[in-house]
C-alpha angles and dihedrals in degrees: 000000000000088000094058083050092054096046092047084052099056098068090053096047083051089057088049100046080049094055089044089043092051085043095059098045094054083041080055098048100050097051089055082049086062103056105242127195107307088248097053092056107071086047089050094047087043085048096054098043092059092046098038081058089034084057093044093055102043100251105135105158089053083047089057090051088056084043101053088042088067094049088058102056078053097053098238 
């Protein structure tokens, strides 16, 4: 019984991680759109490029790690 809740749960945490993920790559963008400090560009390129694969494989809890390393080089 738990099992098959966890189970009906996944596909909707997945949901979830994708939206975040999709999130944090338009939030990285943007900062990049806004011309941040020279040494903060190459992290946050570096940044967008993990989580942009990480998205396109499917791989969203490895994509909000990229995206929270980019948080991170903006202080949020």
């Amino acid at each position: 019984m738990v099992v098959a809740g966890l189970l009906l749960a996944t596909p909707s945490c997945a949901a979830d991680d994708a939206s975040a993920c999709a999130e944090g790559i338009a939030m990285i963008r943007d900062a990049l759109a806004l011309n941040p400090p020279d040494p903060s560009v190459p992290k946050l390129r570096k940044a967008l490029r993990a989580a942009e694969r990480e998205q396109k494989e499917g791989e969203f809890d490895e994509c909000l790690d990229a995206v929270a390393d980019a948080r991170k080089v903006l202080g949020r």
